[in-house]
N, C-alpha and C positions, 0 to 999 in steps of 0.2 A: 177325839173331837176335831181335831186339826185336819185330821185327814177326809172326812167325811164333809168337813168345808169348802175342801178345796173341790172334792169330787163332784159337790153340790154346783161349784162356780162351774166345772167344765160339763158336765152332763147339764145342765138346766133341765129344759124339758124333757131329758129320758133318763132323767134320776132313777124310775124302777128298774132299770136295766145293772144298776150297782146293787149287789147286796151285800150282806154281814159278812159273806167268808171273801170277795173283793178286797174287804179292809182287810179281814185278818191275813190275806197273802199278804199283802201292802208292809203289812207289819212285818211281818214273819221275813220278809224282804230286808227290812231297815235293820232288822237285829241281829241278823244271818253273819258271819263270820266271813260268809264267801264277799270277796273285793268287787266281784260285776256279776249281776244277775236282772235278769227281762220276766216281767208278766206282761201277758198281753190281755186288757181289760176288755169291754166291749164298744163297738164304734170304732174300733183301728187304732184303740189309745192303749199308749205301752208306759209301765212303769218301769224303768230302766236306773239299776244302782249301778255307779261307776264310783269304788271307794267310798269317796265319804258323802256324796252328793246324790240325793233321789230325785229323779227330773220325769215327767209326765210328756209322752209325744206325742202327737197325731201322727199314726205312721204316713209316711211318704209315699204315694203310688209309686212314682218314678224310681228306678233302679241305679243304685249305687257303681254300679261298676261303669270301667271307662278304659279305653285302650287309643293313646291319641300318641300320633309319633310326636318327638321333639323336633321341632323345626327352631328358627331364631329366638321365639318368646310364644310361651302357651301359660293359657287361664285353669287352673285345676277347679274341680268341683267342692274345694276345699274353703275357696276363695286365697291361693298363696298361687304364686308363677316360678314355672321352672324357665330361664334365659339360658342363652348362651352368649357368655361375655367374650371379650378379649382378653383381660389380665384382671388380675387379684392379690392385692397382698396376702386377703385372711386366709387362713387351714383349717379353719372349722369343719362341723358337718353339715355346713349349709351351700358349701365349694365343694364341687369334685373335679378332679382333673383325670382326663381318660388321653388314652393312644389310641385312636382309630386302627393302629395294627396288632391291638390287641382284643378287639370287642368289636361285634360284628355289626356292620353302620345297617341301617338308623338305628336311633336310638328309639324307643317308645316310654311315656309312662302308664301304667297301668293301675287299675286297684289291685290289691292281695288275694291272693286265689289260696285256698285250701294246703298246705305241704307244702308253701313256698316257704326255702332255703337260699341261704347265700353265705358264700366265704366271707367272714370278717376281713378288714386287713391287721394283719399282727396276730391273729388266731389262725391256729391249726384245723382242718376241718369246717365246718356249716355249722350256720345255727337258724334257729326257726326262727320264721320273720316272728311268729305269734310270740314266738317266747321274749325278742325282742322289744316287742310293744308291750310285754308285761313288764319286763325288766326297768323299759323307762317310764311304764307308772300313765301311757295314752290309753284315754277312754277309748271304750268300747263302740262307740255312737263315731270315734273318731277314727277308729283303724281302717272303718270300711271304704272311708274318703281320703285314705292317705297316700301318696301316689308313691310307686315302688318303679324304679328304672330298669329297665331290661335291656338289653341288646337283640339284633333279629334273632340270633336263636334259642331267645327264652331265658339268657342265663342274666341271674339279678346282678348290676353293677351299682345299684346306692339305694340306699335309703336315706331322701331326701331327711334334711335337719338332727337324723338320728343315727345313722351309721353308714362308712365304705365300705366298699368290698376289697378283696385282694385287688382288685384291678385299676384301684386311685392311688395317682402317681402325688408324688411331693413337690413342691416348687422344686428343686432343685433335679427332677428328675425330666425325662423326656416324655411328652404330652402335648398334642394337637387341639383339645375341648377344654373345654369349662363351663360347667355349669353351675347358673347359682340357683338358690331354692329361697324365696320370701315371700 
């Protein structure tokens, strides 16, 4: 009944365009095992579970992706900014410290593209950005807007708030950037 109310509040006038098996996806969505899964209803409207939370969207015309260099201070389509500071005490993942003689200038951020990998730092080998975003538990609605750092030739140097790569330096170590991410 819950469900058929709410669909009633966003359909109004094209309530015939919902029927009985609508809900029972709707359902079958909320009791499903699987942590994120997408219906797409009618009207552009998506029922979207990300773990524990089912949320209704008008989908967006406008396209998620973005490839914008880093200059001094940029606005993401996240609504969070990647700067580039002077100094920093913190070492979180929200600091990354690079060598211009190791990664190849500019810098750009980007959305997630399909097979993108990158070397952890302290891990042997790549790991998949996707697996990543599973691992720290970001929505699916949010991965597409999450801005990923590249150098010009392609290769990932951070994942803003959530992980470096081999290629960020330590305060104690030698490094020309910093960038922070909020």
């Amino acid at each position: 009944k819950i469900i058929y109310y709410i669909l009633e509040n966003i359909y109004q006038d094209d309530l015939m365009l919902i029927t009985d098996q609508h809900v029972n996806l709707i359902n079958s969505v909320i009791n499903s095992e699987k942590a994120n899964a997408t219906i797409h209803l009618p009207n552009k409207i998506s029922a979207v579970k990300s773990y524990d939370t089912l949320t209704l969207l008008k989908q967006e015309i406008s396209s998620d992706e973005f490839d914008v260099e880093i200059t001094e201070h940029i606005n993401l389509s996240n609504g969070k900014n990647i700067e580039q500071i002077e100094t920093s005490e913190i070492d979180d993942n929200f600091i990354c410290r690079l060598s211009s003689k190791e990664v190849k200038m500019p810098l750009y951020a980007r959305s997630r593209k399909d097979g993108d990998k990158m070397s952890v730092k302290g891990m042997l080998g790549s790991k998949k950005i996707a697996d990543i975003f599973i691992d720290q538990k970001i929505d699916a609605t949010e991965r597409k807007k999450w801005p990923v750092v590249v150098d010009s030739a392609g290769t990932i140097v951070w994942l803003p708030g959530l992980k470096k790569s081999k290629f960020s330096k330590a305060k104690k170590e030698s490094y020309d950037i910093i960038l922070k991410y909020y």
